[in-house]
C-alpha positions as a Markdown table, in Angstrom:
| # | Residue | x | y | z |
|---|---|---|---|---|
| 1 | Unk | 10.9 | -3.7 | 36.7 |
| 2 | Unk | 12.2 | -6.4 | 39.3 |
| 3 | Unk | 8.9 | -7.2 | 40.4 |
| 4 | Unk | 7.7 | -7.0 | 36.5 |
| 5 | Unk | 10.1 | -9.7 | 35.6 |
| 6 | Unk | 9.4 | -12.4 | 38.7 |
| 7 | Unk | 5.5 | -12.0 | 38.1 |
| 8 | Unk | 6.5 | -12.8 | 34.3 |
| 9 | Unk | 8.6 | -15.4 | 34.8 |
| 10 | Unk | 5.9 | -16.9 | 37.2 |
| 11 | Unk | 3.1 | -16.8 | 35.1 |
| 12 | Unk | 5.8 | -18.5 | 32.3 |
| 13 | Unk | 6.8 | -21.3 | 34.5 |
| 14 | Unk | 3.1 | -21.9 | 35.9 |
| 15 | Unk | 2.1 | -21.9 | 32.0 |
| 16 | Unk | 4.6 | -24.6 | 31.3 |
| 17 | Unk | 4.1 | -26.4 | 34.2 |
| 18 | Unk | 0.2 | -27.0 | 33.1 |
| 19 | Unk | 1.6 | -27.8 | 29.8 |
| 20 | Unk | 3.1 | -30.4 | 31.3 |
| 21 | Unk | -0.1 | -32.0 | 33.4 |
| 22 | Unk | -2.1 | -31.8 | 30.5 |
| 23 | Unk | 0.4 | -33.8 | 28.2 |
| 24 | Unk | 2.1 | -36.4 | 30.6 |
| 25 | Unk | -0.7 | -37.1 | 32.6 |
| 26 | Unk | -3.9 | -36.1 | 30.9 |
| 27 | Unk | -3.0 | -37.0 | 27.2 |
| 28 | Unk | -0.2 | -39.7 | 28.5 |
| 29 | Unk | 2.2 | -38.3 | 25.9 |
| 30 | Unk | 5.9 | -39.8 | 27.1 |
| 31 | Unk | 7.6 | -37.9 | 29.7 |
| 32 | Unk | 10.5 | -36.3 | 27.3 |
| 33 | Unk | 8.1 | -35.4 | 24.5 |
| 34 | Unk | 6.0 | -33.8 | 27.7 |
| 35 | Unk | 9.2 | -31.8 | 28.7 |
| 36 | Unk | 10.2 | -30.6 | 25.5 |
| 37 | Unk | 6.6 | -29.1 | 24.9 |
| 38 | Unk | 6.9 | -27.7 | 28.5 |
| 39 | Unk | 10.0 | -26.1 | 27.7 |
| 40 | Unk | 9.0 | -24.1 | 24.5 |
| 41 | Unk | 5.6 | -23.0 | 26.1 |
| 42 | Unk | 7.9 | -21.4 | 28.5 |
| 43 | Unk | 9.8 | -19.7 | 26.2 |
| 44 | Unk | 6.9 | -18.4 | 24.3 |
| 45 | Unk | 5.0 | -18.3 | 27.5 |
| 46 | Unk | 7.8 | -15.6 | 28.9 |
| 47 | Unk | 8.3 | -13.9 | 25.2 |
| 48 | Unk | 4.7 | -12.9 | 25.6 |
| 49 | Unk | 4.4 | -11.4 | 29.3 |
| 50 | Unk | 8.0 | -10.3 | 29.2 |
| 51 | Unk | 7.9 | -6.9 | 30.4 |
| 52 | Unk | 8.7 | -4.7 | 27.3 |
| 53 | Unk | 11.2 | -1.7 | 28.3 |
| 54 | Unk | 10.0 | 1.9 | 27.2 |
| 55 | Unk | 11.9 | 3.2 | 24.2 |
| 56 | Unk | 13.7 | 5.8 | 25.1 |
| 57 | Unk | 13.5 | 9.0 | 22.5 |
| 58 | Unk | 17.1 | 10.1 | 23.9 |
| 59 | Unk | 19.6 | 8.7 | 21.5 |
| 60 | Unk | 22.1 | 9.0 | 24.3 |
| 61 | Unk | 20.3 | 6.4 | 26.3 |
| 62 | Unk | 21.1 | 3.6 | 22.9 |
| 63 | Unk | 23.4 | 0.9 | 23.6 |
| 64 | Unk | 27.0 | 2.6 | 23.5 |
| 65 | Unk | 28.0 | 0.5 | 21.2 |
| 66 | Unk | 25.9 | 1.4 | 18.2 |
| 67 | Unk | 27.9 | 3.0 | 15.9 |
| 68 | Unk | 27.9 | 7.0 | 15.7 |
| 69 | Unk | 26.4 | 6.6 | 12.1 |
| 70 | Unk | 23.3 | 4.7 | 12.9 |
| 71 | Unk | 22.7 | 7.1 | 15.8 |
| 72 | Unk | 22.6 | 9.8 | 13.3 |
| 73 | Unk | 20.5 | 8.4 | 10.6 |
| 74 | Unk | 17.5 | 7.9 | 13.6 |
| 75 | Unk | 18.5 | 11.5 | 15.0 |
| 76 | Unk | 18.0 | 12.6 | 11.1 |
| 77 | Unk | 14.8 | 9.9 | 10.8 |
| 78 | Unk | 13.6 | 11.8 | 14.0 |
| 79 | Unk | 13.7 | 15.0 | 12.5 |
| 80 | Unk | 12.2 | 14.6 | 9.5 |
| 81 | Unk | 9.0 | 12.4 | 11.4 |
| 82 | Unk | 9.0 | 15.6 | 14.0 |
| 83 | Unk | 8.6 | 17.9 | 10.8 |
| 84 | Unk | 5.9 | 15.5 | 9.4 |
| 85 | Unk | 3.9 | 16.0 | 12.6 |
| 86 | Unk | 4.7 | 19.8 | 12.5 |
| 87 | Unk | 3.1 | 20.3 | 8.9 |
| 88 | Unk | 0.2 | 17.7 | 9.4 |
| 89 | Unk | -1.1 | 19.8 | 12.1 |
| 90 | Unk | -0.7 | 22.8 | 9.8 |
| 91 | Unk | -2.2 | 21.9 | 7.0 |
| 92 | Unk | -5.6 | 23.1 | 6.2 |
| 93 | Unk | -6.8 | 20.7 | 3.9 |
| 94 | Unk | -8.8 | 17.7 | 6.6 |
| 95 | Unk | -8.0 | 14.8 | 4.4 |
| 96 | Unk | -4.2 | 15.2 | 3.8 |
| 97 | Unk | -3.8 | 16.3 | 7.6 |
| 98 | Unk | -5.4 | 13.2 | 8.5 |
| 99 | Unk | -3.4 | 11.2 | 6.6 |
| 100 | Unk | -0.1 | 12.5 | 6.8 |
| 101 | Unk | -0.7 | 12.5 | 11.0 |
| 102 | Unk | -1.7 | 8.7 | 10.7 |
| 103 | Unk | 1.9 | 8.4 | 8.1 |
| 104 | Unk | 3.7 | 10.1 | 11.5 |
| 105 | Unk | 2.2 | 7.7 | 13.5 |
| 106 | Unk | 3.1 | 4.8 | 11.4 |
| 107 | Unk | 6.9 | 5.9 | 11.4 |
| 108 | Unk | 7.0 | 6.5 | 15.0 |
| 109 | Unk | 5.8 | 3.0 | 15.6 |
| 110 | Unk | 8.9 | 1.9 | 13.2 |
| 111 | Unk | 11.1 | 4.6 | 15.7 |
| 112 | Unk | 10.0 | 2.9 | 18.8 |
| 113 | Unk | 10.7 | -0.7 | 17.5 |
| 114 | Unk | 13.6 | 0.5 | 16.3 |
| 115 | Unk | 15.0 | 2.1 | 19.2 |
| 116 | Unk | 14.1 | -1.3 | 21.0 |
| 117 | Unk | 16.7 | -3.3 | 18.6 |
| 118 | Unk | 18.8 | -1.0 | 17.4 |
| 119 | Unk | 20.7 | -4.4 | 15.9 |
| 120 | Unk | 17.8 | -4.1 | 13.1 |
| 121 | Unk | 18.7 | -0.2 | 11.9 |
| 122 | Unk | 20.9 | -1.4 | 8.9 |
| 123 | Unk | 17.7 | -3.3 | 7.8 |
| 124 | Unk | 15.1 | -0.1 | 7.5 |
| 125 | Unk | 17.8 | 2.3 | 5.2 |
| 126 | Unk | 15.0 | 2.1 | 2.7 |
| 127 | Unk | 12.4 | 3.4 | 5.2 |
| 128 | Unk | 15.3 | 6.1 | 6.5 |
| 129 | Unk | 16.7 | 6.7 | 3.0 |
| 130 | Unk | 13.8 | 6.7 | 0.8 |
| 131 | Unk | 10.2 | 6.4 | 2.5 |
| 132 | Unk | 10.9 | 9.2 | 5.1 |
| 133 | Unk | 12.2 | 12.0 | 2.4 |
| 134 | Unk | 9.8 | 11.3 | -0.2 |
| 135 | Unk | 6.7 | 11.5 | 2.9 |
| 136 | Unk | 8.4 | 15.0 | 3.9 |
| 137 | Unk | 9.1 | 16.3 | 0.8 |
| 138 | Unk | 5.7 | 15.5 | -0.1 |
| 139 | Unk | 3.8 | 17.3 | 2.5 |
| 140 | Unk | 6.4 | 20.3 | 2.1 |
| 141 | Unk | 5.6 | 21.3 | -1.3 |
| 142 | Unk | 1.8 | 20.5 | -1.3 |
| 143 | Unk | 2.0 | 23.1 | 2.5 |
| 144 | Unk | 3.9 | 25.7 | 0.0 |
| 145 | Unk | 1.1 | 25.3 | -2.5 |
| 146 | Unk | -1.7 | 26.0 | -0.3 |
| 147 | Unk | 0.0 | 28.9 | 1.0 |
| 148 | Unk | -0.8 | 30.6 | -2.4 |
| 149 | Unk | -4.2 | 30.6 | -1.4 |
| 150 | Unk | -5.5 | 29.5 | -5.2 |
| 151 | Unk | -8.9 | 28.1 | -5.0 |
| 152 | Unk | -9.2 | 25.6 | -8.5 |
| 153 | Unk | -10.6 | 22.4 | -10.1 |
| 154 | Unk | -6.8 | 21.4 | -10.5 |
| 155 | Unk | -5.7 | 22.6 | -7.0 |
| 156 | Unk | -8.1 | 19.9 | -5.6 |
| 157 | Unk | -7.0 | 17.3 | -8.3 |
| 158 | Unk | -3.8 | 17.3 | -6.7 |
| 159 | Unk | -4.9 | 17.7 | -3.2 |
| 160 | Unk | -6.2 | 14.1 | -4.0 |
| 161 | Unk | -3.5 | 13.1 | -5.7 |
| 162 | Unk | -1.2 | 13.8 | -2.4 |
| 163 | Unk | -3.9 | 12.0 | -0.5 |
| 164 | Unk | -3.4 | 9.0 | -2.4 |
| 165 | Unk | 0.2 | 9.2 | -2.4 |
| 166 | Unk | 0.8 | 9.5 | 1.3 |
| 167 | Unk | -2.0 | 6.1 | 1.7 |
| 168 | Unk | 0.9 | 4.6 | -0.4 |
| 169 | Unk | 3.3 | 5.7 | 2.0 |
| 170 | Unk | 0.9 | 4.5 | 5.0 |
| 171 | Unk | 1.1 | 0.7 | 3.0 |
| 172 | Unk | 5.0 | 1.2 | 2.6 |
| 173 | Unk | 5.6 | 2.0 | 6.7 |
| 174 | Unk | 3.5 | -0.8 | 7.4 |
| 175 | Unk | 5.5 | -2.8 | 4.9 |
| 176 | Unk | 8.7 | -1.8 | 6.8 |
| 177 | Unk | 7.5 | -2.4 | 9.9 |
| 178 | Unk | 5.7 | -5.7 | 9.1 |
| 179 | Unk | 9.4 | -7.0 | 7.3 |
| 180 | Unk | 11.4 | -5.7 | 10.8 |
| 181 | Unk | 9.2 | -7.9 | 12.9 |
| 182 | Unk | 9.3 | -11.1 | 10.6 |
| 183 | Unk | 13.3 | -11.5 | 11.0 |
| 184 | Unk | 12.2 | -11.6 | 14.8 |
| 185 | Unk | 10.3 | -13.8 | 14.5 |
| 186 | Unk | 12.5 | -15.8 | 12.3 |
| 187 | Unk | 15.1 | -15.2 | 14.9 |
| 188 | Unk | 13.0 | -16.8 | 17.8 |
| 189 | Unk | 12.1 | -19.7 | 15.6 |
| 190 | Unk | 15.7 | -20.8 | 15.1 |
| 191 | Unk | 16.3 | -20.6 | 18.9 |
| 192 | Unk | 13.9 | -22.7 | 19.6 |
| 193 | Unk | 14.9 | -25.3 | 16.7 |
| 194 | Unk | 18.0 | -24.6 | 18.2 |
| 195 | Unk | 16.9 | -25.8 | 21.6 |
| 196 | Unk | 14.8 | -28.9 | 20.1 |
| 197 | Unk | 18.0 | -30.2 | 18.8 |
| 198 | Unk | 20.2 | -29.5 | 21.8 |
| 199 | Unk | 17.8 | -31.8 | 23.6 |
| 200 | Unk | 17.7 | -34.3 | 21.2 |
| 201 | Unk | 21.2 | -34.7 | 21.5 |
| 202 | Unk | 21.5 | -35.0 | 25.2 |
């Protein structure tokens, strides 16, 4: 990971440093404007080929100072995306499998993100406290219902109708996921106004 972080850090300076050439000397912009620009490509340069660290799926491995109730409520969020998985794969109908295993899929990309800032938790209780149960409550009772074995017109009228309902889920995780990654990205953009306005004060 050493090794990981110098090559990054490398490539970051390096990229600034071109910045640099090609503004100061190339495009003849003044020497502090040339800096500035030099120092945010290296801040975005090293955001980009940071090395990102594995998410661990051991709760125990969390920061120790997340509080005991967030740790549950992704503990609980893990279960119920573990007994997604488990009744996808059991589910005979190919349409609903397929879609409820690309649903799993979808909330174990939130998991892992959210495992990697587990400062953003508080901000995906809809995704924990709504999204989650009504995906696994879903697939439960439509599982139950083709363990009857009934063969219908009105049986297949709702195997469509849960297929429609969990691509609305699908849009809702991506929803959740898309809104988690925006306050990051909010985030970064006031540290580097920050940073602008440091410099223009020195």
């Amino acid at each position: 990971m050493k090794k990981q972080t110098f090559s990054s850090l490398v490539k970051a300076f390096l990229g600034s440093l071109a910045l640099f050439v090609l503004m100061f000397f190339l495009i003849r912009i003044d020497v502090y404007s040339s800096l500035l620009l030099a120092v945010t490509g290296f801040i975005f340069g090293w955001l980009l080929v940071r090395p990102k660290p594995s998410a661990p799926r051991d709760l125990s491995l969390l920061d120790a100072s997340l509080d005991q109730e967030l740790k549950d409520l992704m503990r609980e969020a893990q279960g119920r995306l573990d007994h997604l998985q488990a009744m996808s794969q059991s589910v005979k109908h190919r349409t609903i499998s397929e879609e409820s295993q690309n649903l799993t899929r979808l909330g174990e990309k939130i998991m892992d993100y959210l495992r990697r800032n587990p400062h953003k938790i508080t901000k995906a209780r809809r995704f924990f406290g709504y999204y989650l149960t009504t995906a696994e409550d879903l697939l439960k009772k439509y599982a139950e219902f083709e363990r009857t074995g009934i063969q219908s017109q009105e049986v297949e009228e709702l195997a469509q109708k849960t297929a429609d309902a969990l691509r609305t889920l699908q849009d809702a995780f991506r929803k959740q996921y898309v809104h988690l990654a925006t306050h990051e990205i909010l985030d970064m953009e006031a540290d580097i106004d920050l940073l602008e306005k440091t410099n223009r004060t020195e």
